[in-house]
VOVOBA-963264 format. One record per residue (C-alpha): residue in one letter; x, y, z. Coordinates in steps of 0.5 Angstrom, whole numbers, padded with zeros to 4 digits. Each point is the difference from the previous one (the first is absolute). Example, Ala and Ser with C-alpha at 12.3 -4.5 7.8 and 13.67 -1.06 7.14 Angstrom:
BEGIN
  residuo     c1     c2     c3
        a   0025  -0009   0016
        s   0002   0007  -0002
! end
This chain:
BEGIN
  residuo     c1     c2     c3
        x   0195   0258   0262
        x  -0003   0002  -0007
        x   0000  -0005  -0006
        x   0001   0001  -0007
        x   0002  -0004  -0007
        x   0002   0005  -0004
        x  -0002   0008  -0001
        x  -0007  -0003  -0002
        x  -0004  -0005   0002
        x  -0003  -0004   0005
        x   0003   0002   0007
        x  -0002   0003   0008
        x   0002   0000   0007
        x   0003  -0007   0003
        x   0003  -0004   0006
        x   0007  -0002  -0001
        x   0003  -0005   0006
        x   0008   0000   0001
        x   0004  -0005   0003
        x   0006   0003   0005
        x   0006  -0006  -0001
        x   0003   0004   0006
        x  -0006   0000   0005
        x   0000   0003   0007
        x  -0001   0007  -0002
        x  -0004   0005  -0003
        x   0001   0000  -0008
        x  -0006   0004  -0002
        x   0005   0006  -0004
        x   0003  -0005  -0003
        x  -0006  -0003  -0004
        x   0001   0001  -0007
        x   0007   0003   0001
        x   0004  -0005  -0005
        x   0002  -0004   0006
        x   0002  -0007  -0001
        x  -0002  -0002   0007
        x  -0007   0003  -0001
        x  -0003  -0003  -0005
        x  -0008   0000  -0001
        x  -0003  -0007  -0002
        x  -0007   0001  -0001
        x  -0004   0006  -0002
        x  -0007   0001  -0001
        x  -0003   0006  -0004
        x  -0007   0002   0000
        x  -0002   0001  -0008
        x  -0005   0006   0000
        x   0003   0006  -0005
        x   0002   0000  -0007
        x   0006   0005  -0001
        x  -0002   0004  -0005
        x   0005   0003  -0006
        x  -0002   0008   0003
        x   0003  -0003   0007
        x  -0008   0000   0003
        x  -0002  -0007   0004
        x  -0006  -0003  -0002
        x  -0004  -0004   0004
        x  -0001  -0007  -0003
        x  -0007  -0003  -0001
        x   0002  -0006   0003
        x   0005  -0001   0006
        x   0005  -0006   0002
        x   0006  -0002   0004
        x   0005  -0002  -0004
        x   0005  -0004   0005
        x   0008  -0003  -0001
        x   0005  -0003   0004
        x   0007  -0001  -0002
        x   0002  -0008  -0001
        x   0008   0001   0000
        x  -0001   0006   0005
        x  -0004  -0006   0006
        x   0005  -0005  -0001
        x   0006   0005   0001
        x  -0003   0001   0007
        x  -0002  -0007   0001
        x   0008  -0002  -0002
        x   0002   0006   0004
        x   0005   0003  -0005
        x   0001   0006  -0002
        x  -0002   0000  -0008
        x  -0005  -0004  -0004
        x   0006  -0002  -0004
        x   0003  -0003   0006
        x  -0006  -0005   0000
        x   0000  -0007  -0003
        x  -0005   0003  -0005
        x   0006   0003  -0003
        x   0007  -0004   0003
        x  -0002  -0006  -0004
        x   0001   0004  -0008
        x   0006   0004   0004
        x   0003  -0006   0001
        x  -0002  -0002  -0009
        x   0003   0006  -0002
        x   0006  -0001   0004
        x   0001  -0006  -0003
        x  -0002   0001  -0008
        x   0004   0007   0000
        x   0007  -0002   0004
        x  -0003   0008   0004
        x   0003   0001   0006
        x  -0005  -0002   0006
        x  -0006   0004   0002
        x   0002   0004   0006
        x  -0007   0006   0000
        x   0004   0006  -0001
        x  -0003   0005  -0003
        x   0001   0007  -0003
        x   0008   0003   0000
        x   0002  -0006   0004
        x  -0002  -0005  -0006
        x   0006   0001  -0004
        x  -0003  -0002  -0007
        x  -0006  -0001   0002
        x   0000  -0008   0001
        x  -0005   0001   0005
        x  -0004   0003  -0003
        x   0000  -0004  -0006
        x  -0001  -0007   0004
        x  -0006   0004   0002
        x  -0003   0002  -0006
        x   0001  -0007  -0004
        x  -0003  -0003   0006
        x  -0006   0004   0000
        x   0000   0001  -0008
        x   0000  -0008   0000
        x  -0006   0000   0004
        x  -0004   0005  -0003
        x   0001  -0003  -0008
        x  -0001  -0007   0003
        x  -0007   0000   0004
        x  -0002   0005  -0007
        x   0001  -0004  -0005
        x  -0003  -0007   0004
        x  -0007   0005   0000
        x   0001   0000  -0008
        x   0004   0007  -0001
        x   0006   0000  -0004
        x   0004   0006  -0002
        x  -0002   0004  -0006
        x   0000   0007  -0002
        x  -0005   0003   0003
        x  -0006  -0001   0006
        x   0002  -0004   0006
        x   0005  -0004  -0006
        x   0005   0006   0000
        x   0000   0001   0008
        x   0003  -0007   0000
        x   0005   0000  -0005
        x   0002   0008   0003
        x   0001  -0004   0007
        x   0004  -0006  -0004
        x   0004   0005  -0003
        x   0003   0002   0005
        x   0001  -0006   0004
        x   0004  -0002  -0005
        x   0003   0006   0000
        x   0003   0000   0007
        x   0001  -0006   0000
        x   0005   0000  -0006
        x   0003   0007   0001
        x   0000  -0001   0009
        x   0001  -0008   0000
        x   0004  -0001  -0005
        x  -0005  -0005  -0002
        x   0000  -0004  -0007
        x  -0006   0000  -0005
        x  -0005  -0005   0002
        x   0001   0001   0008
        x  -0007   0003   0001
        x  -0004  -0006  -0003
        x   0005  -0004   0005
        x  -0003   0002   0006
        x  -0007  -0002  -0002
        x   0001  -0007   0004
        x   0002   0002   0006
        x  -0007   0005   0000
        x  -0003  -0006  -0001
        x   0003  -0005   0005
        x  -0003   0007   0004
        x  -0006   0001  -0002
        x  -0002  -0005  -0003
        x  -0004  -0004   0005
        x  -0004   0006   0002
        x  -0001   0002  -0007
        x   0000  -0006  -0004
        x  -0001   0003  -0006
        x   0008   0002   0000
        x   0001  -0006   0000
        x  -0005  -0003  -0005
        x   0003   0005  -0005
        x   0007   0001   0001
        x   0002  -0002  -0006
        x  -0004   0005  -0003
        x   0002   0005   0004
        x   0008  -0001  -0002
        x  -0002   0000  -0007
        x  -0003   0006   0001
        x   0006   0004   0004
        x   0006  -0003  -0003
        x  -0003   0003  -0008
        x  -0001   0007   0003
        x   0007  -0001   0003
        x   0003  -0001  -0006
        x  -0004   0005  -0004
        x   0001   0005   0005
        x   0008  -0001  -0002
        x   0000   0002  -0006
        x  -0004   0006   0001
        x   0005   0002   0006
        x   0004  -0001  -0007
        x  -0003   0003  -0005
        x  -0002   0006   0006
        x   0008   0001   0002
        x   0002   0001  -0008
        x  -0006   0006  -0001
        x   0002   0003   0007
        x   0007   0000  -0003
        x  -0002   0003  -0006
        x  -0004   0005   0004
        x   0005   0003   0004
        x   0005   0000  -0005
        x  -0004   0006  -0003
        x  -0001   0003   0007
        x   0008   0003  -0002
        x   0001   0005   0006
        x  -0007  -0001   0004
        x   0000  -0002   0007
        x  -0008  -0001  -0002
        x  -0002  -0008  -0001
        x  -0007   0004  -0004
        x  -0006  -0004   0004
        x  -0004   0000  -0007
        x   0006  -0005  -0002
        x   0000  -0004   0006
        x  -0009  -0001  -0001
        x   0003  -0002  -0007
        x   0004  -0006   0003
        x  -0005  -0001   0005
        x  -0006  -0001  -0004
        x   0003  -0003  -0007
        x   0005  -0004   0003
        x  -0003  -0001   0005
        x   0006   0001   0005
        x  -0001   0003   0007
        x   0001   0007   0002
        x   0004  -0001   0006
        x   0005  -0005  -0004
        x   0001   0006  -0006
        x   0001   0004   0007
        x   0005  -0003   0001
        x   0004   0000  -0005
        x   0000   0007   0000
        x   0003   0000   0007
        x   0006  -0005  -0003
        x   0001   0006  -0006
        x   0000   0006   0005
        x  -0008   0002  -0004
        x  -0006   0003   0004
        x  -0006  -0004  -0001
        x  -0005   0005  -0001
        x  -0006  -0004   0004
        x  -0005   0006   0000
        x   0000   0000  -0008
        x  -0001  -0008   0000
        x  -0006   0001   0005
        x  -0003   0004  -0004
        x   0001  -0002  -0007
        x  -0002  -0008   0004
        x  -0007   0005   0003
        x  -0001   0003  -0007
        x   0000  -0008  -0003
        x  -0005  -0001   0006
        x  -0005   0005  -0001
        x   0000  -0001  -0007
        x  -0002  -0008   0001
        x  -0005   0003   0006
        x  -0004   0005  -0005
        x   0000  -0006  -0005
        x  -0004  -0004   0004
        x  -0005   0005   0003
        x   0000   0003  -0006
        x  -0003  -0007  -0003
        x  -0004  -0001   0007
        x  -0003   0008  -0002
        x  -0003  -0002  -0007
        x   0006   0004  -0003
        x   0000   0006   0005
        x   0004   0003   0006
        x  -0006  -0001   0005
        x   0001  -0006   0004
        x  -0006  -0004  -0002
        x   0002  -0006   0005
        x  -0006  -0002   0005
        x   0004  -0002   0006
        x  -0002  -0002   0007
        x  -0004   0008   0001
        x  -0003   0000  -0006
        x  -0003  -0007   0001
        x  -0002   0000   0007
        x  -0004   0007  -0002
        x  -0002  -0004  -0005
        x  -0003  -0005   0006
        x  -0002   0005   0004
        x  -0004   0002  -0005
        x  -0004  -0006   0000
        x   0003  -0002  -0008
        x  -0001  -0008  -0001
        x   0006  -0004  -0004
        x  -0001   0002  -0007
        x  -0003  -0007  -0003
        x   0004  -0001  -0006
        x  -0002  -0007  -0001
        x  -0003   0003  -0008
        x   0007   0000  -0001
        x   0000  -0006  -0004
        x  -0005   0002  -0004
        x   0002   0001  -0007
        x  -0004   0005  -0005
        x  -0005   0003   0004
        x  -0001   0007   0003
        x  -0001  -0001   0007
        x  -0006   0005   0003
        x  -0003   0003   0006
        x   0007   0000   0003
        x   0000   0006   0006
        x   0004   0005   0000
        x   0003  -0001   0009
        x   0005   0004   0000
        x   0005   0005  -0005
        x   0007   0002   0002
        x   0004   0006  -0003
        x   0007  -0002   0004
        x   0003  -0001   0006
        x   0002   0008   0003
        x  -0005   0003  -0005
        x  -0005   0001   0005
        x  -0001   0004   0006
        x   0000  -0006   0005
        x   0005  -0002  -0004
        x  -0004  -0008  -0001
        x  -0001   0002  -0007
        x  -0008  -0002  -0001
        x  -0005   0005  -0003
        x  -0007   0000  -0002
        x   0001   0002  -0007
        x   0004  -0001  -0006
        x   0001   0006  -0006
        x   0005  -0001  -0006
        x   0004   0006   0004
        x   0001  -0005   0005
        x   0005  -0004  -0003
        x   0002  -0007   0001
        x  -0005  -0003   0004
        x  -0002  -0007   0003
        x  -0006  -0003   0000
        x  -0003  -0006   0005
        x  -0007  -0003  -0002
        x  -0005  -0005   0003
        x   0003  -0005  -0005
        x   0003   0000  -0006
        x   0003  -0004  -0007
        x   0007   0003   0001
        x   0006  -0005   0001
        x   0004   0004   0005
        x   0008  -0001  -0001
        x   0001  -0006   0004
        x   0004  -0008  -0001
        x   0005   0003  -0005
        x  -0006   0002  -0005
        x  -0001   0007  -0001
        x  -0006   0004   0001
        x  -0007   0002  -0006
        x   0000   0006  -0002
        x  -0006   0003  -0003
        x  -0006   0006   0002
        x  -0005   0000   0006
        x  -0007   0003  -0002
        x  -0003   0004   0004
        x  -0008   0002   0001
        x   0001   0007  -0001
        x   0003  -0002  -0006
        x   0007   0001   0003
        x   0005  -0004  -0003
        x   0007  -0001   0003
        x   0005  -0004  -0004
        x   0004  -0006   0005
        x   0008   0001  -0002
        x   0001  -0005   0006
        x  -0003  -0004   0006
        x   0004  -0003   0005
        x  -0003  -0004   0006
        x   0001   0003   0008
        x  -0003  -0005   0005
        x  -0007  -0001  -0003
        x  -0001   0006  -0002
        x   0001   0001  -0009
        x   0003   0006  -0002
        x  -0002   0002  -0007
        x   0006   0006  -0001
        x  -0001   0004  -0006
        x  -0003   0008  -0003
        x  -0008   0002   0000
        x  -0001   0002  -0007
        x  -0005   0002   0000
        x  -0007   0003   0005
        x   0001   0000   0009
        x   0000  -0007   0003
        x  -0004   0000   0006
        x   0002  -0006   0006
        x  -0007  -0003   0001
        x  -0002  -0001  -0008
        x   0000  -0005  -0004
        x   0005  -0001  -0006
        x   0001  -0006  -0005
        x   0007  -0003  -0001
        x   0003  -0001  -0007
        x   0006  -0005   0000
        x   0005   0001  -0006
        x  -0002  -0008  -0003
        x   0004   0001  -0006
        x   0006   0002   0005
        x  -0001  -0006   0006
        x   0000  -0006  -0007
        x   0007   0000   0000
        x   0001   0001   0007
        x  -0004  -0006   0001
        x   0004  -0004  -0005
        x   0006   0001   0003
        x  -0002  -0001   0006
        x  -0003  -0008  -0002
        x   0006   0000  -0004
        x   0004   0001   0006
        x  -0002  -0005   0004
        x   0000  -0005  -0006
        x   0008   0002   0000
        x   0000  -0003   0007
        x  -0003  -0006  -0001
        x   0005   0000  -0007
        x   0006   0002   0004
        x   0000  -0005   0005
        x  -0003  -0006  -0004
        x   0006   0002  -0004
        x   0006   0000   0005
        x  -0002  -0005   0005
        x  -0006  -0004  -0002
        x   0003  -0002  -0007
        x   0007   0000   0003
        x   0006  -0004   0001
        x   0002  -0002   0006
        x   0005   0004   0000
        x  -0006   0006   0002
        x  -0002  -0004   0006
        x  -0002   0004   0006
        x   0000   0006  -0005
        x  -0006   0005   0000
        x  -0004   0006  -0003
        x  -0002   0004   0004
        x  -0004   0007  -0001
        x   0004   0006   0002
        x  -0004   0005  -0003
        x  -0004   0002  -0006
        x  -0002   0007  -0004
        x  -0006  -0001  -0004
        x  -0003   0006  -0005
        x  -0002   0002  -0007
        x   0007  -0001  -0004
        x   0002  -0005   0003
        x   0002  -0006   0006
        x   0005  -0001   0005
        x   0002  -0006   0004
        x   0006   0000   0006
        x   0001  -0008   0002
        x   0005  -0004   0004
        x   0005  -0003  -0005
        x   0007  -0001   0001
        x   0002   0002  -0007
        x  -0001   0002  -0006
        x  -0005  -0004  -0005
        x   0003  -0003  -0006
        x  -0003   0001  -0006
        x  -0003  -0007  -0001
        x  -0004   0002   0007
        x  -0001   0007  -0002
        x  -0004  -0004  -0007
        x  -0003  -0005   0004
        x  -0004   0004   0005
        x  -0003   0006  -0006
        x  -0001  -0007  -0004
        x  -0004  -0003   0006
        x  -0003   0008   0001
        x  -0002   0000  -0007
        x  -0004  -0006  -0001
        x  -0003   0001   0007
        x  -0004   0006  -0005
        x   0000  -0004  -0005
        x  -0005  -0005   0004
        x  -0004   0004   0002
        x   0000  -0001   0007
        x  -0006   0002   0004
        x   0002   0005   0006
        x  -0004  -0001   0006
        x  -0001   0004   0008
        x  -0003  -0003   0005
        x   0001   0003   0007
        x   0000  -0005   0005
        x   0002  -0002   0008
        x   0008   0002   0002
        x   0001  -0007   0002
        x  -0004  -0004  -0006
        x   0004   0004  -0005
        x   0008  -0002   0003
        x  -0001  -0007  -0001
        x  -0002   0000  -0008
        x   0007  -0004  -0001
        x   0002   0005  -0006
        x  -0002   0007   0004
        x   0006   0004  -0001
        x   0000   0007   0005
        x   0005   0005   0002
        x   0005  -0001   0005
        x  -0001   0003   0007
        x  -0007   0005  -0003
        x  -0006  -0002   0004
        x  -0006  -0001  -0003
        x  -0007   0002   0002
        x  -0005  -0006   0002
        x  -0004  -0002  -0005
        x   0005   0002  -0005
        x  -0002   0000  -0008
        x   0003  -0005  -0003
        x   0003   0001  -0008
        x   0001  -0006  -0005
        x   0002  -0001  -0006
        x  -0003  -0007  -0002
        x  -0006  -0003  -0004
        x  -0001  -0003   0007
        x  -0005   0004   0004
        x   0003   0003   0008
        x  -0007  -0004   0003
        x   0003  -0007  -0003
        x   0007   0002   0003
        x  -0003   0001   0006
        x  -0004  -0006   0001
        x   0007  -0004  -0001
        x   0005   0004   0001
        x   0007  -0006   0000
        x  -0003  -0002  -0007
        x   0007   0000  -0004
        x  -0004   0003  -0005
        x   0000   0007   0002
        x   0007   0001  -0001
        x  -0001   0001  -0008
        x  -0003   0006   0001
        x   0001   0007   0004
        x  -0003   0001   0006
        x   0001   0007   0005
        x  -0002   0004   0005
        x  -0002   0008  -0003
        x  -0004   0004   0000
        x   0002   0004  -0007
        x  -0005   0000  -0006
        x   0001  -0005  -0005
        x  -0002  -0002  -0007
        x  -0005  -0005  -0001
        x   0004  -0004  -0004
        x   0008   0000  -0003
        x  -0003  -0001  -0006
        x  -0001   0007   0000
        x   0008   0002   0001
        x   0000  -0002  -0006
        x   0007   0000   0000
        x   0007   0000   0005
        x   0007   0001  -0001
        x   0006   0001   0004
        x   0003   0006  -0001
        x   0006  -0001   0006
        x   0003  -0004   0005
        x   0005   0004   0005
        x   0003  -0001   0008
        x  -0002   0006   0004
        x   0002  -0003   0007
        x   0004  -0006   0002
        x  -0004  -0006  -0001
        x  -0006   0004  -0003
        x  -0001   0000  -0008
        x  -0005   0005  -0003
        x  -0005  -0002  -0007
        x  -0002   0005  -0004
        x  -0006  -0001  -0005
        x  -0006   0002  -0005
        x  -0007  -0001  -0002
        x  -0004   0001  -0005
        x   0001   0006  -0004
        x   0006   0001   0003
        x   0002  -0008  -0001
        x  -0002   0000  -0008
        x   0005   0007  -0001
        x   0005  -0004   0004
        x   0000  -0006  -0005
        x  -0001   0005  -0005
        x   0007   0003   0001
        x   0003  -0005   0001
        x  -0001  -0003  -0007
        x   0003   0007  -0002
! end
């Protein structure tokens, strides 16, 4: 066969095995025919082409085979039933749900045959439960957007066929997070490890998706109220239900149907691919320095890159501050993926009418965006006398890739050229980013070290950070809001960190060395390179914080893995205010902050 993700992407031919449950007959013609007797268990795709926009095949320049077999498919046949729902994987949470929601039993019936889709519903909460468990123990919750939002989608409609199909009451779906546990718990000791956790999270998404149903069915009314004679439910307004109140599509479907309405399907697909569209050209167009060209240096443009024999870029005077870098070497220059003939995008010269264009030098000064810090912006020099201004740089592999516009003269690959970073743009970049990992410190000294009892167990865990220009922000673990004595004790403790003048220091070190300074705080589940660069705020030098590593000293002060720019010392913040704190996501709050200029016009608005 021939395997594909999508209309795009990675794909080839494959090896698919297929299980006969009848057996003792040929059964060829009915691989693939949507037959519950022959099932395939395993597949083996042979990765060799990416699918192109146009339709083409283009060959991969690295190959592989990408394997998978199916666990709950292996146990029906191990079990000799005819369905993975008719496993012990599934009969245990069949057995809850009946209990919890007073459903008549499971009895694995399926299209018209299951009056009111009671079976199918024990099987969507039973799966859906699975799903949202194993995701919330490895740290995803739902949210509104990325991977938080799927969650919160397949939650939603647990819940859903659950109260609609099971008549089950608010709060049942968090119910059957023991009976998976007292499954899985054993093999995947993190489910038992945080259950609690796990209950919390579902039982809140619950109750709130109760009052969005709410909320949804009143707007749904109001809508088809103006509808008058029209047999039509518009696909725009049901996109409206589905993206502001985050109610399913298939829910407003079927109101419809219960109103003697025609769900225009067509329309929603289009608006919700319109929607899509528009969040995919915002990204390209930030990964394009602002144009419609793809700029981005996927597994093609890299492999070109080293077949070509082009070395990792050196980076390393990236930690060097108000100094231009010379004698970098012009190794490549990019005009876009599709934009050439060969349709890689490598050329040997850039003119101003190329457009936006990107840069790989030998070594350069620029940060790539990377670590929640965003990229230096500035201007690259040729011999020539060329100059091209650097709009963004972003980091593929070990390649850096300075995007921008030649202003003006030819760049020519093989020349060399002098880099000029923007300093007076990265100073506030490196202040917030210190000040970032000073607020980590503060937060968890705050909330759990200083604590009363009452936090025991608590944490403060790093869930994402964005650190640029104008301003920081920093996602961690909590479990809700902080007060307004918590809120003024961590900007105080932030403040006078400044005020002290703490030296900031950066040694790169051995992996293993590093993990046991008693204070170090590291993002959970990110892997680290080996040596690894250490970052601590503290008047203490990192060489003396190695040398005795358990000293109790060492939690007075912030220590980090990171590979950003920083300040040399918080002296030169010269301020810090807290201009927010919000929950994005259950169990994950969010602060806004300010530094230096931004700090002082800050205080002085709010002494207005």
């Amino acid at each position: 066969n021939f395997w594909e993700m999508g209309a795009t992407g990675p794909c080839g031919p494959c090896t698919e095995i297929h299980y006969d449950r009848i057996g003792n007959r040929d059964a060829a013609s009915l691989v693939n025919a949507d037959l519950p007797d022959v099932i395939e268990i395993w597949n083996n795709v042979f990765i060799q082409f990416n699918r192109e926009a146009d339709g083409s095949l283009r060959p991969l320049p690295a190959q592989h085979v990408d394997t998978g077999m199916g666990f709950e498919r292996l146990t029906s046949i191990l079990q000799g039933v005819d369905s993975n729902y008719d496993t012990d994987i599934f009969i245990p949470l069949f057995d809850a749900i009946r209990s919890i929601t007073g459903a008549r039993p499971y009895a694995g019936k399926i299209g018209s045959e299951d009056e009111g889709y009671v079976d199918m519903a024990y099987r969507v909460v039973a799966d859906h439960v699975r799903t949202l468990s194993f995701a919330i123990a490895d740290g995803a919750v739902p949210s509104n957007d990325g991977r938080g939002y799927v969650l919160r989608r397949v939650l939603r409609r647990a819940v859903r066929y659950g109260r609609q199909n099971l008549n089950a009451e608010l709060g049942f779906f968090a119910k059957l997070v023991r009976t998976l546990v007292d499954l899985m718990g054993d093999t995947f000791p993190e489910l038992r490890e945080k259950e609690e956790y796990i209950t919390s999270v579902i039982r809140e998404e619950e109750e709130s998706f109760s009052k969005t149903v709410d909320k949804g069915i009143v707007e749904f009314k109001k809508m088809c109220d103006a509808l008058g004679d029209q047999k039509t439910f518009p696909g725009a307004d049901a996109f409206t239900l589905f993206a502001e109140r985050g109610f399913p599509v298939d829910l407003t479907e079927l109101m419809c149907e219960e109103r003697g309405l025609v769900l225009d399907t067509a329309g929603f697909d289009a608006k919700l691919k319109e929607e899509q569209d528009k969040s995919k050209e915002a990204h390209l167009k930030k990964m394009s320095a602002g144009t419609g060209k793809d700029m981005r240096l996927v597994a093609e443009q890299t492999s070109h890159l080293v077949g070509k024999g082009v070395d990792p870029t050196d980076d390393s005077a990236k930690y060097v501050w108000d100094d231009d870098l010379t004698g970098s070497t012009v190794k490549a220059l990019f005009v876009g993926r599709n934009e050439t003939e060969d349709g890689v995008g490598f050329v040997d010269s850039i003119t101003p009418e190329s457009g936006a264009v990107g840069i790989v030098l030998d070594k350069t000064n620029f940060y790539g965006e990377a670590g929640g810090q965003i990229y230096d912006t500035g201007s690259i020099v040729a011999a020539s006398g060329a100059t091209i201004e650097v709009t963004n740089v972003q980091v593929y592999g070990s390649f850096v890739l300075h995007l921008g516009e030649v202003k003006s003269g030819t760049v020519t690959v093989g020349e060399s050229a002098t880099c000029k970073v923007d300093y007076a743009r990265r100073s506030p970049v490196a202040a917030n980013h210190t000040m970032t990992h000073v607020l980590n410190h503060a937060l968890r000294d705050v909330l759990v070290t200083r604590a009363e009892s009452s936090s025991a167990g608590a944490a403060v865990d790093q869930k994402g950070s964005l650190c640029d220009e104008s301003k920081l922000r920093f996602d961690f673990s909590w479990s809700g809001a902080l007060t307004a004595d918590q809120l003024a004790a961590v900007e105080r403790m932030c403040v006078e960190t400044i005020e002290r003048g703490v030296p900031v220091d950066t040694l790169v070190a051995a992996l293993d060395d590093a993990r046991s300074i008693s204070s170090l705080r590291a993002v959970f589940g990110e892997t680290y390179p080996d040596p690894v660069r250490v970052v601590a705020v503290s008047s203490s030098p990192i060489s003396d914080m190695l040398a005795n590593p358990s000293d109790e000293r060492w939690k007075d002060y912030s220590v980090e893995f990171c590979g950003g720019t920083h300040l040399k010392n918080t002296s030169e913040a010269k301020g810090f205010v807290l201009l927010s704190e919000e929950g994005i996501a259950k169990g994950i709050r969010r602060i806004t902050a300010v530094t230096m200029k931004d700090a002082a016009d800050a205080t002085a608005r709010a002494a207005e």
